[in-house]
N, C-alpha and C positions, 0 to 999 in steps of 0.2 A: 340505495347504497350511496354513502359518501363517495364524490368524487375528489375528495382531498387524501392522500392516505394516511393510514393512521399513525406513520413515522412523523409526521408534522405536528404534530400534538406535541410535541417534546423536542429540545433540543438537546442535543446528545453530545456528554460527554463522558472522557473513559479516561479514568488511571493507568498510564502505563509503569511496570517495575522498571526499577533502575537496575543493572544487572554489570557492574564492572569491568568482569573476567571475558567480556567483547569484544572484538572478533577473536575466538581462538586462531593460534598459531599452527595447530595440529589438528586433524580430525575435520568431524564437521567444524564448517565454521560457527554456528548462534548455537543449536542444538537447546533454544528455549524452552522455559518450565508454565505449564499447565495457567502460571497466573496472567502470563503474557498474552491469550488466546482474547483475540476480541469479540465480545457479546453479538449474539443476530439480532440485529436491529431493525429486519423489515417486517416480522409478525406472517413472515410466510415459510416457513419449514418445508414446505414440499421439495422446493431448489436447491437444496445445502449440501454442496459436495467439496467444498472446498474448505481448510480452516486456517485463520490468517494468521499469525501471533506479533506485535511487536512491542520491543522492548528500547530501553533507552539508557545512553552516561554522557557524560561530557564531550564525548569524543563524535558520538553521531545514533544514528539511528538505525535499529535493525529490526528487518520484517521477514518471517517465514513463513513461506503457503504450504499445506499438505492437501496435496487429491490422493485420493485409496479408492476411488469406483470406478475406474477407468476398465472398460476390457479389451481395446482396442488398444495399439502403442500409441506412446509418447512422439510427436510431432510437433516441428516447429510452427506449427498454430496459434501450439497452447501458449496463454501468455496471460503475466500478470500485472496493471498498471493500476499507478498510483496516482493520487495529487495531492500536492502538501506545499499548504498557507504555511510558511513559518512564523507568519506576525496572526492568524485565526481570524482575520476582519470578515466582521460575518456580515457588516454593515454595507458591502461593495459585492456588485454582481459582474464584475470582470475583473479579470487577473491580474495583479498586481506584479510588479518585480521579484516580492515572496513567495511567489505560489511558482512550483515546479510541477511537471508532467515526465514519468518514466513510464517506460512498457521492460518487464523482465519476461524475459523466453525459457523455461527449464535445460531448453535443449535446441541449439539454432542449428541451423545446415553446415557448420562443421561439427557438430555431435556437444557444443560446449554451450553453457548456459549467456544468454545475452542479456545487454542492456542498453537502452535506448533513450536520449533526452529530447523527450520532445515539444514541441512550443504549443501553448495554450490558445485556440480559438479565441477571438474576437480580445485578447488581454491588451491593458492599456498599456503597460511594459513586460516586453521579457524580463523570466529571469536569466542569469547568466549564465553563459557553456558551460558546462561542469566535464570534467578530466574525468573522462569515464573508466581511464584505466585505473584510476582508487577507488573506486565502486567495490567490495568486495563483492564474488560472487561464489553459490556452491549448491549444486543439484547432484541428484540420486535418482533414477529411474527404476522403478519396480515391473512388476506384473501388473496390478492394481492400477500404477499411477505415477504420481512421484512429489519429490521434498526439494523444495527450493528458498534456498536461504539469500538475504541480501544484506551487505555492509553498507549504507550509506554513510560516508566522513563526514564531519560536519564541515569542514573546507570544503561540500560541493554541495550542498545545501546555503545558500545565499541565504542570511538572515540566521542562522538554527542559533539559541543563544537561550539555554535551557536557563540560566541565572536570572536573565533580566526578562526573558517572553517565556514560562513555564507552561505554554501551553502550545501548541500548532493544529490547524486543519488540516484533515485529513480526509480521503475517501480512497476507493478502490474497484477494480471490477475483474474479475476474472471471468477468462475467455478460453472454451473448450472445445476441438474438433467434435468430438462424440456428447459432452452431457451439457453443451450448450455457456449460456451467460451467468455470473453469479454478481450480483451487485450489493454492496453497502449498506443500503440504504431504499433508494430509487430508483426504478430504470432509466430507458430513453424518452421516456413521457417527460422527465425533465432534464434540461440540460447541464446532472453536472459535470460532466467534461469542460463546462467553461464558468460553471456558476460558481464559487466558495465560499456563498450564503448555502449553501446544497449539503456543505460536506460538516462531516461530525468532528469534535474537540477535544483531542488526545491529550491528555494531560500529565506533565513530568513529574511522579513520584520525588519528592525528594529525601 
């Protein structure tokens, strides 16, 4: 058996929709359509209990997770984090001033959805504090699970500049008290928490 996996054979990149009508004003906030859903990319189906959608306009970026297998509640455990190159330099194996790190909560220890900016292991530069109060944020707790939606503005994304760089790095990992870890791509056998030669290449519809 190869010890390389078979996600490295390919570099992965994804079209995201451009979708205008972002963040609503009422309601949910993304409430994304079916083309937004990003492809499984590790070639292991047994893990997939999460499904991530994001979409994209000029204004910023938005990402929704749905978990549905949960039987146990919602706790501030679960959590969902990202990292995102907004220049994709796949050529560099430490974080640059474009590359961001969040952790989103559905649900944190006052009952409301959180979010968290946090700095990248071993990066040659931060990016910069982002005003986490324009984060848009909006969760739904089920029986099952639950739906967490996230507004990122492009004022707190350092670098997003969908005209001139149509494309950004991206990866993700979702983390659950009861059905465990769900990764991107890779797991912890490789480092990408700090690598963004590691992470895949979302691509702005235009």
């Amino acid at each position: 058996m190869s010890i390389i996996p078979c996600s490295f054979l390919f570099r992965h990149s994804i079209t995201l929709p451009q979708i205008q009508d972002i963040p609503r004003k009422r309601g949910r906030l993304l409430n994304l359509p079916g083309s937004a859903l990003l492809p499984d990319l590790t070639y292991d189906k047994s893990n997939k209990w999460g499904e991530l959608k994001v979409a994209w306009n000029a204004e910023g970026l938005a990402i929704s997770l749905q978990v549905n297998q949960k039987k146990h509640p919602v706790t501030p455990a679960e959590s969902l984090e990202v990292w995102i190159d907004t220049r994709d330099t796949k050529t560099i194996h430490r974080a640059s001033r474009y590359c961001h790190s969040f952790e989103f909560q559905p649900v944190g220890l006052s009952g409301k959805p959180v979010c968290l900016q946090q700095t990248v292991h071993r990066a040659q530069e931060d990016a910069p504090r982002c005003d986490l109060k324009k984060v848009g944020l909006w969760s739904k707790i089920s029986k099952t699970g639950y739906a967490l939606d996230v507004w990122l503005p492009a004022s707190e994304l350092y670098g997003f500049d969908p005209a001139s760089y149509p494309q950004t790095g991206f990866y993700y990992k979702i983390t659950d008290s009861e059905l465990g870890e769900q990764f991107m791509i890779v797991d912890h056998e490789f480092p990408f928490a700090q690598d963004p030669s590691l992470w895949a290449t979302l691509r702005f519809e235009q």
